[in-house]
MMTF fields as JSON, N, C-alpha, C and O atoms, coordinates in Angstrom:
{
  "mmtfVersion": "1.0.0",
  "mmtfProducer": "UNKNOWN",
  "numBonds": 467,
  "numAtoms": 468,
  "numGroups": 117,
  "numChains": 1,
  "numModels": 1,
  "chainsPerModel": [1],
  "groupsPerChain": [117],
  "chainIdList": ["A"],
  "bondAtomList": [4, 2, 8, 6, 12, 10, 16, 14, 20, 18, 24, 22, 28, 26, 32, 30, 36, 34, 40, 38, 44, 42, 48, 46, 52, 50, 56, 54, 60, 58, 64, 62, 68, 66, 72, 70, 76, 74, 80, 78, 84, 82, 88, 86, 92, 90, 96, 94, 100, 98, 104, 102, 108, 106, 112, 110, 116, 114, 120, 118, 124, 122, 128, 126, 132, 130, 136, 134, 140, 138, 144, 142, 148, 146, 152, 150, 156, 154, 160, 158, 164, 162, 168, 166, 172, 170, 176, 174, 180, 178, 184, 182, 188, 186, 192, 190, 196, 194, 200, 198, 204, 202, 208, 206, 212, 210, 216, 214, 220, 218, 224, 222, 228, 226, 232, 230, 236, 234, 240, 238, 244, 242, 248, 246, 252, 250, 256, 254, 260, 258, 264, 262, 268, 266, 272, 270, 276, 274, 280, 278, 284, 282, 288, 286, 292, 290, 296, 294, 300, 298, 304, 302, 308, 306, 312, 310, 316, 314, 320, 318, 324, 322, 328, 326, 332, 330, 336, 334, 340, 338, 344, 342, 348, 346, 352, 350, 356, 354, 360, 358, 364, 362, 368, 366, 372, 370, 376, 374, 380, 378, 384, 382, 388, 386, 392, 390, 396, 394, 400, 398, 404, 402, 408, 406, 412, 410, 416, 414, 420, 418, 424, 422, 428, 426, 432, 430, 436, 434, 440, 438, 444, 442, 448, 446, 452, 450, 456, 454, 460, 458, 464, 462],
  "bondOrderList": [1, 1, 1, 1, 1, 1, 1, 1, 1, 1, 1, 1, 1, 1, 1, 1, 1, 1, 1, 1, 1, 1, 1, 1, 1, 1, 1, 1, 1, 1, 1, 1, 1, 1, 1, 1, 1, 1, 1, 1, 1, 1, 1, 1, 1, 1, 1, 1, 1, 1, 1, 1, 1, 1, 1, 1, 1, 1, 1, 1, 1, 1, 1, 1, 1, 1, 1, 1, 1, 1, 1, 1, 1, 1, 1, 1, 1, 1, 1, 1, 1, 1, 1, 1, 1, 1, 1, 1, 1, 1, 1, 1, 1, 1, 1, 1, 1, 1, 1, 1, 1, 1, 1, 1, 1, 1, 1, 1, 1, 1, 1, 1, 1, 1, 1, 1],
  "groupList": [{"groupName": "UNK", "atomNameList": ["N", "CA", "C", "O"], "elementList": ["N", "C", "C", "O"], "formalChargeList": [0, 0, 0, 0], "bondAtomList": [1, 0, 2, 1, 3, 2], "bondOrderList": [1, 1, 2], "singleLetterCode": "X", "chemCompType": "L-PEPTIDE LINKING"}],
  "groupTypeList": [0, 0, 0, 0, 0, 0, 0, 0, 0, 0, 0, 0, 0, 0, 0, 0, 0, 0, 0, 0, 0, 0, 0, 0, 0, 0, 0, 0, 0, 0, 0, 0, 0, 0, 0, 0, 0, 0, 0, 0, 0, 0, 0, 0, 0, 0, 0, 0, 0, 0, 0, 0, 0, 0, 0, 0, 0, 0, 0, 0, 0, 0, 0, 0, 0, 0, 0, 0, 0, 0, 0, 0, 0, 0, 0, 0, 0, 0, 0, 0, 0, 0, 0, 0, 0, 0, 0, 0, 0, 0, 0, 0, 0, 0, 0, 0, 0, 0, 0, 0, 0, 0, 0, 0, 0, 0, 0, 0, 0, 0, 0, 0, 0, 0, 0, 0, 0],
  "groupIdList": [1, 2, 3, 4, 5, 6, 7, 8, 9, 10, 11, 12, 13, 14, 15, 16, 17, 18, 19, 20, 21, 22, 23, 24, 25, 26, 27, 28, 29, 30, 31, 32, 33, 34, 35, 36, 37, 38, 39, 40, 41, 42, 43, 44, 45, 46, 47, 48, 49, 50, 51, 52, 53, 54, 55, 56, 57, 58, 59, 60, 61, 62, 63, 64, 65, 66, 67, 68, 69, 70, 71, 72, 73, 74, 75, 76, 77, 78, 79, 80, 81, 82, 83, 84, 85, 86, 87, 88, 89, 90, 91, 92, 93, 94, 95, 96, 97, 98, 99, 100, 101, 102, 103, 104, 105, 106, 107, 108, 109, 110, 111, 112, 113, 114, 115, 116, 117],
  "secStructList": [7, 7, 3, 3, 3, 3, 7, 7, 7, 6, 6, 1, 7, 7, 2, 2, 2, 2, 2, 2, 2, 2, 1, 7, 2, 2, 2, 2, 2, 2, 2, 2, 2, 2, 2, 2, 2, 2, 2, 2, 7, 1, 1, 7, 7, 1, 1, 1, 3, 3, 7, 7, 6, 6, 1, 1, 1, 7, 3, 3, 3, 3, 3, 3, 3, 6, 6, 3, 3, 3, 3, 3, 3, 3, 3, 3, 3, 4, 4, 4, 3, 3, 3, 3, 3, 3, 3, 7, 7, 7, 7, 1, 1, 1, 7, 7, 2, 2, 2, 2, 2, 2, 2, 2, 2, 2, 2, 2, 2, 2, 2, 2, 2, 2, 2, 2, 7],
  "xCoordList": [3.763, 2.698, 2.051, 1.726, 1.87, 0.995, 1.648, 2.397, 1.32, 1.581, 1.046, 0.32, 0.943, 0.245, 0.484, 1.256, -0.04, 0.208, -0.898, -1.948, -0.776, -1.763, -1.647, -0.844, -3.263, -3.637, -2.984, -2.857, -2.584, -2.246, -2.909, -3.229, -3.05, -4.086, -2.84, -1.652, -3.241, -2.176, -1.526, -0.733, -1.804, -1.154, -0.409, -0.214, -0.196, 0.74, 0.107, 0.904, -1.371, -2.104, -1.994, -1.736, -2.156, -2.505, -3.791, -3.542, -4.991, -5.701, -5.763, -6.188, -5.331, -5.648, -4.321, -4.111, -3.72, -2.528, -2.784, -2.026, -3.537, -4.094, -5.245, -5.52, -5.901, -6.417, -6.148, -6.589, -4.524, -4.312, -3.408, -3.095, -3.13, -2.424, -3.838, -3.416, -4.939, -5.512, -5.891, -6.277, -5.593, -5.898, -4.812, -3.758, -5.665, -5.166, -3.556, -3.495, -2.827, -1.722, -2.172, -1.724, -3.387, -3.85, -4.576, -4.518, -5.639, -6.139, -5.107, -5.749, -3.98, -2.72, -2.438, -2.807, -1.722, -1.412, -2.264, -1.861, -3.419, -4.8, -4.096, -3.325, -4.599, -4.676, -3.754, -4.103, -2.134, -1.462, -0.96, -0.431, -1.728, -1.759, -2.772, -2.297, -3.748, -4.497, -3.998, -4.643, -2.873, -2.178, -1.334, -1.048, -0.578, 0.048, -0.487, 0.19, -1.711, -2.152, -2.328, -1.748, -2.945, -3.015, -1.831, -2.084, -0.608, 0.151, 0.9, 1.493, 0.889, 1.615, 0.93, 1.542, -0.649, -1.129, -1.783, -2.302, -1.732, -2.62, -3.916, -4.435, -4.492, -6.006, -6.694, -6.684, -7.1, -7.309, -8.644, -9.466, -9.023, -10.572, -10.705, -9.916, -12.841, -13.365, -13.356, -13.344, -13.36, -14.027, -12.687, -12.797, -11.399, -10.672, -10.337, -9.846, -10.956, -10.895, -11.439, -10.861, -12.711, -13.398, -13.691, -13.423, -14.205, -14.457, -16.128, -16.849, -16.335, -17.914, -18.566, -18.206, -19.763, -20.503, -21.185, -21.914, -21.101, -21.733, -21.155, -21.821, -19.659, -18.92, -18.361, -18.685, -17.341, -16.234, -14.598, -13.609, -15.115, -13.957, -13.168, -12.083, -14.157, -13.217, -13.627, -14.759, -12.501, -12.032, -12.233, -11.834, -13.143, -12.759, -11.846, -11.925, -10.961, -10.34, -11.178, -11.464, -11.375, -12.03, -11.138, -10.445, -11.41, -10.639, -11.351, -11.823, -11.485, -12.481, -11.922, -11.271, -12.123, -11.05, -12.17, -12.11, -12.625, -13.69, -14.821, -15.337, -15.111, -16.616, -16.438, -17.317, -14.827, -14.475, -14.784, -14.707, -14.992, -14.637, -14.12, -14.64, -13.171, -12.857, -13.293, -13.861, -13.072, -13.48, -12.354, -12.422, -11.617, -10.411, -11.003, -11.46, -11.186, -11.102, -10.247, -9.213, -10.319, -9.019, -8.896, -9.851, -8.288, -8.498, -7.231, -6.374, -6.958, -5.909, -5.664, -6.342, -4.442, -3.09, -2.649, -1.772, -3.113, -2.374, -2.537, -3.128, -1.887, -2.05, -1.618, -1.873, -1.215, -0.139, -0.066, 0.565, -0.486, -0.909, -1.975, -2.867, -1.957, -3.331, -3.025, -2.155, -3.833, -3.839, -4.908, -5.848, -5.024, -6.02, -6.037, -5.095, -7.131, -7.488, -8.667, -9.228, -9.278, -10.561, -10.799, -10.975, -10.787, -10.655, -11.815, -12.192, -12.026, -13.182, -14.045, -14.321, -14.665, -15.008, -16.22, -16.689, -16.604, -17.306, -19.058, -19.402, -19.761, -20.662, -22.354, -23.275, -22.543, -24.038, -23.274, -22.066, -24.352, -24.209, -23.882, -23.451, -24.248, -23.517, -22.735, -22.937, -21.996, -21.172, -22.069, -22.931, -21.696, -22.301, -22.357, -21.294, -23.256, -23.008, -22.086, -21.503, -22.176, -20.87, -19.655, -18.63, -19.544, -18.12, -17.629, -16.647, -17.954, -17.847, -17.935, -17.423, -18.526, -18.295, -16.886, -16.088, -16.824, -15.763, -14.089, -13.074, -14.038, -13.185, -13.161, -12.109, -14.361, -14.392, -13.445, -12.247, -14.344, -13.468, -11.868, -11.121, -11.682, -9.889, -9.423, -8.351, -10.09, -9.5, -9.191, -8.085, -10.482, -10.294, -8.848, -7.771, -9.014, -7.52, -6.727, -6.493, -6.161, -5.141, -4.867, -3.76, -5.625, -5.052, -4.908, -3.976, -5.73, -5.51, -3.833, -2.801, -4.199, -2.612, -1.101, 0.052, -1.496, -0.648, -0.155, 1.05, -1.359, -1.662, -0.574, -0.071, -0.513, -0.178, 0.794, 1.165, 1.884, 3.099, 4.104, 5.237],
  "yCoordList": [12.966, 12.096, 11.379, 10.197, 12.026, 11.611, 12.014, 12.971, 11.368, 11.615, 11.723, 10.751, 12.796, 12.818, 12.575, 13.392, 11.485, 10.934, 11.532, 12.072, 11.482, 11.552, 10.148, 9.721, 9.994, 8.764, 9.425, 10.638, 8.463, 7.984, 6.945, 5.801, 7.692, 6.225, 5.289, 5.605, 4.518, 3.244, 3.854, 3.087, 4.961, 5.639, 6.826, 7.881, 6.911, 7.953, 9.262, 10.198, 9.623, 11.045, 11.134, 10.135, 12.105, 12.37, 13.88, 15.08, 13.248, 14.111, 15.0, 16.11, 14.651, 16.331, 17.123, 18.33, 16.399, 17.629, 18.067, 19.003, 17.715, 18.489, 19.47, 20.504, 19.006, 20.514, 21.484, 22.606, 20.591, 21.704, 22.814, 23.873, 22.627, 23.282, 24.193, 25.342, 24.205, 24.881, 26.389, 27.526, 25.767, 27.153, 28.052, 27.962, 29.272, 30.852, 30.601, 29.553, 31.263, 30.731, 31.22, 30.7, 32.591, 32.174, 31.525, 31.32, 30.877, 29.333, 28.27, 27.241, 27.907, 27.077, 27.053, 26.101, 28.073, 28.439, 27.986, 27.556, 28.224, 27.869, 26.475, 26.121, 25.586, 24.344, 23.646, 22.502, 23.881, 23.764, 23.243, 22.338, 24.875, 25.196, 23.931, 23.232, 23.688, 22.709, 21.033, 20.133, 20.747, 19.87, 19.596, 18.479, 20.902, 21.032, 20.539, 19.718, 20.992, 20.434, 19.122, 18.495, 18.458, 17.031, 16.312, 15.537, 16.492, 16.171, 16.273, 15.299, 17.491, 17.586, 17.391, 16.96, 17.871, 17.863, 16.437, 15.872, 15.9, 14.603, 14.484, 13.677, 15.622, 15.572, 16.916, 18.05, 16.798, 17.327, 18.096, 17.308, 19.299, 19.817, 19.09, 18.694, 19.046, 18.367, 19.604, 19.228, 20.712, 21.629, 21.764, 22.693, 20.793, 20.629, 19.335, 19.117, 18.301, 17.122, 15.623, 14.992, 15.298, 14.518, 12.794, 12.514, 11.842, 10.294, 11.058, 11.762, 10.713, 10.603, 9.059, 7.894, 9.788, 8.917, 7.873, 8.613, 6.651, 6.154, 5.534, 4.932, 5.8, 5.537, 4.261, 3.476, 4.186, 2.834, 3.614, 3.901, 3.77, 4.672, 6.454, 6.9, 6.697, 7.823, 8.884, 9.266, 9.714, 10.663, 12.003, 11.95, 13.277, 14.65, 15.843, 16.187, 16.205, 17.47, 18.758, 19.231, 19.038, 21.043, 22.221, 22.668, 22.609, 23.884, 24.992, 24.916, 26.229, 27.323, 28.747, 29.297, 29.252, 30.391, 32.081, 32.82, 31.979, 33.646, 32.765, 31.887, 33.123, 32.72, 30.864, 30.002, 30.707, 29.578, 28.135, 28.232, 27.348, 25.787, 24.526, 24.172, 24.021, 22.782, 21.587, 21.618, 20.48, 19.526, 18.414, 18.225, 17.774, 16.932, 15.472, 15.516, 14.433, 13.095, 12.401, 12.464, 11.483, 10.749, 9.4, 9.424, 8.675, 7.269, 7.286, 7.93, 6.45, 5.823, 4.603, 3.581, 4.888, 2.832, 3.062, 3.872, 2.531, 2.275, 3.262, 4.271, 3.126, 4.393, 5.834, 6.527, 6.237, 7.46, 7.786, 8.804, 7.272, 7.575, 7.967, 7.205, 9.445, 9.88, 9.83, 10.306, 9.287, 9.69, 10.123, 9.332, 11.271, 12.173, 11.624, 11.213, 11.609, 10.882, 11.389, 10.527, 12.541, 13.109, 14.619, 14.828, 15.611, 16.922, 17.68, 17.378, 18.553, 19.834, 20.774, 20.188, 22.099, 23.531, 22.677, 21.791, 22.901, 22.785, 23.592, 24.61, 22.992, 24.441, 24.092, 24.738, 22.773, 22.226, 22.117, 22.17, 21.955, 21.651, 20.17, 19.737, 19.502, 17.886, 17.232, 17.491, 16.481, 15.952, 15.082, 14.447, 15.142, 14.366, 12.685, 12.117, 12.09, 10.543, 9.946, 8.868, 10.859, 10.457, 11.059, 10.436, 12.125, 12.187, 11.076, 10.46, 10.772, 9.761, 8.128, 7.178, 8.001, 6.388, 6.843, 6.029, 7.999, 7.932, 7.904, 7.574, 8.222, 8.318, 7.074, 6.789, 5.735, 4.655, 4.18, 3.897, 4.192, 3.687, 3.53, 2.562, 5.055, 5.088, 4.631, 4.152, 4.42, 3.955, 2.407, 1.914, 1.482, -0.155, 0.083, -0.293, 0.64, 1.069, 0.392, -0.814, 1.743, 2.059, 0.82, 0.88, -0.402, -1.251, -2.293, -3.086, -2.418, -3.465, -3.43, -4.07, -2.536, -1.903, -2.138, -2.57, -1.893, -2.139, -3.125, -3.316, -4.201, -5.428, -6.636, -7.702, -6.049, -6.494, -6.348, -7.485, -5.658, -5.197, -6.147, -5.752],
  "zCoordList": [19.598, 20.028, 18.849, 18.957, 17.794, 16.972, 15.184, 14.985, 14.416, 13.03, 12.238, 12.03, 11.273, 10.159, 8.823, 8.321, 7.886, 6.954, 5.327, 5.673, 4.44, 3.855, 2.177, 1.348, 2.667, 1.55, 0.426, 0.255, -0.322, -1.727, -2.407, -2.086, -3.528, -4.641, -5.459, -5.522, -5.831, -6.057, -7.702, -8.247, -8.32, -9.052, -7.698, -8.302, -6.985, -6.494, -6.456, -6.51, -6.361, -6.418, -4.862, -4.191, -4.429, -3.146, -3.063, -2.952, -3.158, -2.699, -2.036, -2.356, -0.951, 0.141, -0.156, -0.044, -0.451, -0.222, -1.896, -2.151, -2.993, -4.079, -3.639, -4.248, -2.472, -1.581, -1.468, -1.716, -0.633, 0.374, -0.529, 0.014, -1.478, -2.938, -3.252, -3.378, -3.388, -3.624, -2.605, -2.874, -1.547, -0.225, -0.563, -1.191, 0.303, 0.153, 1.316, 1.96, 1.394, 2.374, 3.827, 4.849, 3.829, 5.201, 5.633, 6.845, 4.799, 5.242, 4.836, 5.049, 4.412, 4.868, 6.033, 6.72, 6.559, 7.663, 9.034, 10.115, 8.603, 9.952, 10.05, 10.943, 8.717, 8.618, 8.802, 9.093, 8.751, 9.282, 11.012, 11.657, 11.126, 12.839, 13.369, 14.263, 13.016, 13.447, 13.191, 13.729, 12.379, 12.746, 13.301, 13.733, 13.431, 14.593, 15.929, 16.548, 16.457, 17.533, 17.433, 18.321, 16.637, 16.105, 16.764, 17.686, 16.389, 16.621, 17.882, 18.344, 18.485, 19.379, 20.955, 21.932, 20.92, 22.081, 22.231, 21.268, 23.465, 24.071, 23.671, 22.9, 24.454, 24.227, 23.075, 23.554, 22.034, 20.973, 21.435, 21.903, 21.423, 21.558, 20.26, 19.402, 20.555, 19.75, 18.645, 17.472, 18.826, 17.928, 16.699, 15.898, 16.574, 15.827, 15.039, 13.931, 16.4, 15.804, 16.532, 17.416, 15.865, 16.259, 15.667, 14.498, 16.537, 15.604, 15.067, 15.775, 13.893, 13.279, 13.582, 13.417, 14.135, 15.034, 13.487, 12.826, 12.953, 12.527, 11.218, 10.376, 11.172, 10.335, 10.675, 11.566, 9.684, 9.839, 10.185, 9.511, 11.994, 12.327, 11.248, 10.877, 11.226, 10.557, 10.733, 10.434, 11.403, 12.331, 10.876, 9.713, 11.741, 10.889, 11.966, 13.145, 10.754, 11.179, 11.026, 9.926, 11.649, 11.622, 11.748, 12.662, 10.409, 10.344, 9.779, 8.645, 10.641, 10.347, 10.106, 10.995, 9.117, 9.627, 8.812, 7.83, 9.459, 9.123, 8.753, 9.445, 7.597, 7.123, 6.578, 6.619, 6.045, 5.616, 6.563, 7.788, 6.186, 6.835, 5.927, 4.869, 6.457, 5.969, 6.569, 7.661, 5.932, 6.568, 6.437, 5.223, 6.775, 6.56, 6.776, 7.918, 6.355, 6.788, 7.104, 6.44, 8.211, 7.963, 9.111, 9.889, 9.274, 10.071, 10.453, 9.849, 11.682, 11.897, 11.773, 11.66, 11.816, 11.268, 12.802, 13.104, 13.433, 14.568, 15.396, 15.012, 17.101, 17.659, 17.517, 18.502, 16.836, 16.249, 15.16, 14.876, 14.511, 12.845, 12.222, 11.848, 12.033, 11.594, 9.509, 8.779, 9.355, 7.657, 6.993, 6.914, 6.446, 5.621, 4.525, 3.847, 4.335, 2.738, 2.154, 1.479, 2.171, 1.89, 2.451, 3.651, 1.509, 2.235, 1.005, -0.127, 1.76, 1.024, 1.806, 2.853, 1.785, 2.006, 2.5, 1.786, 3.461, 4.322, 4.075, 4.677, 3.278, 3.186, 3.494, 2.993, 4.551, 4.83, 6.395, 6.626, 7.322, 8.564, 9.004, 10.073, 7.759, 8.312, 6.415, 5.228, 7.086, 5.911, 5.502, 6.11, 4.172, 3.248, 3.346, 3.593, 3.206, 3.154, 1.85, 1.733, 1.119, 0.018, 0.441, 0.164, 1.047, 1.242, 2.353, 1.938, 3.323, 4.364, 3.68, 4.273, 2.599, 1.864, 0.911, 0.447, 0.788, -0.313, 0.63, 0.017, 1.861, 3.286, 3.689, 4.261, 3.561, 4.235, 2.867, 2.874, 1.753, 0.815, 0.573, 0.433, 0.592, 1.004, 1.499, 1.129, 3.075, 4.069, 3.564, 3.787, 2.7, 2.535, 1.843, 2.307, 0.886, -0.484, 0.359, 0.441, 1.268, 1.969, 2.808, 3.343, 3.107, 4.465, 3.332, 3.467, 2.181, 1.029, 0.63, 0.833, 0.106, -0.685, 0.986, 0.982, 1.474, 2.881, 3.122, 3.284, 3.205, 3.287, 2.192, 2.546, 1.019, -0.049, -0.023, -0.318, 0.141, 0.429, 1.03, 1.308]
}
């Protein structure tokens, strides 16, 4: 149904997946599992993956696993294309207004750089 991509900076870094290199392999595994659903199911519970109300379209992944939380950013290219471009430990009750400009930001990168191509 759906695909998951992850941002790249115009040197070739890829952030989240320099994240996702940092998790324990049983928070991998969660996080994993939760793209799994991403992908495979129609309708996504919100409590895994939601639009943020007030942004420039950009969608968070939720991933919780004991005391832990992540937070994934990410937008879509089209209908089926999810791409993560902003990830980190979850540790205030609402995301930051810098992490969400730094997710919009990516997102301009990413359709510039596209664009250009």
């Amino acid at each position: 149904m759906r695909e998951i991509s992850f941002y790249c900076t115009a040197s070739g870094h890829s952030p989240v997946e320099q994240f996702l290199d940092s998790l324990t392999a049983r928070q991998g595994t969660k996080v994993t599992w939760v793209f799994r659903l991403i992908e495979e199911l129609e309708f996504i519970p919100k409590q895994y993956f939601k639009k943020l109300v007030g942004t420039d379209d950009i969608w968070e992944v939720r991933v919780s696993i004991g005391r832990d939380a992540f937070r994934l950013l990410s937008f879509f290219d089209g209908p089926k294309l999810v791409v993560l471009n902003h990830a980190f430990a979850k540790q205030t009750q609402k995301i930051s207004r810098s992490d969400i400009r730094l997710a919009e930001q990516r997102k301009r990168d990413y359709f510039r750089r596209k664009n250009d191509e």
